[in-house]
C-alpha positions as CSV (number, residue, x, y, z in Angstrom):
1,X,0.0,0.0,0.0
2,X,1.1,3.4,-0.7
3,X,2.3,5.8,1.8
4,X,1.8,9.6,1.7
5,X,3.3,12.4,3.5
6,X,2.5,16.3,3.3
7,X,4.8,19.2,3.5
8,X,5.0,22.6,3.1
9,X,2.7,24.1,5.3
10,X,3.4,27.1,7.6
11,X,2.6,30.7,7.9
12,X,2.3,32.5,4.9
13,X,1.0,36.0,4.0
14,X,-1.8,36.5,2.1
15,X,-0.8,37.4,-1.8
16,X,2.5,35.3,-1.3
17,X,3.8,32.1,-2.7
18,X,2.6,28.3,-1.4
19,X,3.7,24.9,-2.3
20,X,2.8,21.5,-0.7
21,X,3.9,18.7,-1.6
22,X,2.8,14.9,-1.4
23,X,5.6,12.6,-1.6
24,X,4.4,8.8,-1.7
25,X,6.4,6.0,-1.3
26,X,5.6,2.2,-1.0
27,X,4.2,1.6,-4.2
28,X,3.9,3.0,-7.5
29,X,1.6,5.8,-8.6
30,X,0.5,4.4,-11.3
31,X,-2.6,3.7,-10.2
32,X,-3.3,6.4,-8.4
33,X,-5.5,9.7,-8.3
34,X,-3.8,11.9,-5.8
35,X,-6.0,14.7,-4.6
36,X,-5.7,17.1,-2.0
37,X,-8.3,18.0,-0.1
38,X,-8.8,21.2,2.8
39,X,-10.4,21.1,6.4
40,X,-11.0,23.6,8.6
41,X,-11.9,22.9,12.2
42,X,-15.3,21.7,13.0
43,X,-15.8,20.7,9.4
44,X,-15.4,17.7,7.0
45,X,-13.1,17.8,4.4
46,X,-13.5,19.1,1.1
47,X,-12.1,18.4,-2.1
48,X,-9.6,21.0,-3.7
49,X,-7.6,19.6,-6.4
50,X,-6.5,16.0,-8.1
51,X,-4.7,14.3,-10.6
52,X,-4.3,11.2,-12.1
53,X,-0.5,9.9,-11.9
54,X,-0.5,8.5,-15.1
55,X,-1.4,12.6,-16.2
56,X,-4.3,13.8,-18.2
57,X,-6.5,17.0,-17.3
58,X,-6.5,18.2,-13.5
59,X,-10.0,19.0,-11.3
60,X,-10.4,21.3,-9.3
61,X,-13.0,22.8,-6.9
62,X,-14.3,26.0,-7.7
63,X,-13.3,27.8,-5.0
64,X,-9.4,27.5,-5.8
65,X,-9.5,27.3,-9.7
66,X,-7.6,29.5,-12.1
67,X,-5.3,30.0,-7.9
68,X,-4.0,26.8,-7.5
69,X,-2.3,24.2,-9.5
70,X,-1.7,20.8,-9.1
71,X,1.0,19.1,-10.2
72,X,3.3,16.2,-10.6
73,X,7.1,15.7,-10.3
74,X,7.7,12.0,-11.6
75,X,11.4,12.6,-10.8
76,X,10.5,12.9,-7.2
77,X,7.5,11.0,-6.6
78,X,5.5,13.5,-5.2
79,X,2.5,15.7,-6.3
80,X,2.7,19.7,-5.5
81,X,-0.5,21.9,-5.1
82,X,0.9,25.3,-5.8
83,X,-0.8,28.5,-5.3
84,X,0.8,32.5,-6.1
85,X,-2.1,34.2,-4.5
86,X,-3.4,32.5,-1.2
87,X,-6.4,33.8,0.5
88,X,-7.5,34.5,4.1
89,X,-10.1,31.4,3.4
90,X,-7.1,29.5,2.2
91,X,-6.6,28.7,5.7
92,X,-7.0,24.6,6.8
93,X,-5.1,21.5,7.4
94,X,-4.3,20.6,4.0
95,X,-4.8,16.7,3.6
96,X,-3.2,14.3,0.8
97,X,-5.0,11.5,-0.7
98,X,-4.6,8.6,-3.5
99,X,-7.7,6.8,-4.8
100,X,-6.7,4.0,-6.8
101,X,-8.2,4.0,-10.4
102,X,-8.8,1.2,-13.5
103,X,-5.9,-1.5,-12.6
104,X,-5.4,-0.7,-9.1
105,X,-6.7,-2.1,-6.0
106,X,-7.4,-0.6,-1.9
107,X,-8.6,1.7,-0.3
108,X,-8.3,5.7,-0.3
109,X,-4.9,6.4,1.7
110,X,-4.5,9.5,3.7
111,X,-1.6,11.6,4.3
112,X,-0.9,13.0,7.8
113,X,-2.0,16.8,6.7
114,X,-0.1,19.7,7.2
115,X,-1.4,23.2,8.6
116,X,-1.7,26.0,6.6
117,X,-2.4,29.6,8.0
118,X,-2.6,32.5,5.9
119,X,-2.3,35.7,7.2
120,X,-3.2,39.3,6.2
């Protein structure tokens, strides 16, 4: 089963640069749709972005398109959710997960999440 492990979170102003990143080890991505997904306390979480490993077209949520970008780095194994322009209401525990797809087997896996707090 695949492993996955967020980084990248922090203190960061709002307007400024943010990267997280998902690195997975364990097993292959092939099979995987990684998505990343926000929570804010006393709510579930909800869907922001995700991508299938073997590539094709992104999704995202509305709330975050044409800010964020999702992205993978075969090289490193890892998928990066990049935004240049966070928002106040960008502020969550930022969770990584892989669904497999066609081919692949298991249940969704859940990274560890990683706090994001943007400030004015």
């Amino acid at each position: 089963q695949v492993q996955l492990v967020e980084s990248g979170g922090g203190l960061v102003q709002a307007g400024d640069s943010l990267r997280l990143s998902c690195t997975a080890s364990g097993r292959t991505l092939d099979y995987y749709y990684i998505m990343w997904f926000r929570q804010v306390p006393g709510k579930g979480r909800d869907f922001v972005a995700g991508i299938k490993w073997k590539g094709g077209s992104p999704d995202y949520a509305g709330s975050v398109k044409g800010r964020f970008t999702i992205a993978r780095d075969q090289a490193d194994n890892t998928v990066n959710l990049n935004t240049t322009n966070p928002k106040l209401e960008d502020t969550g525990t930022y969770y990584c997960a892989g669904d497999p797809t066609v081919g692949g087997s298991g249940p969704r896996v859940w990274g560890q999440g990683t706090l994001v707090t943007v400030k004015a």
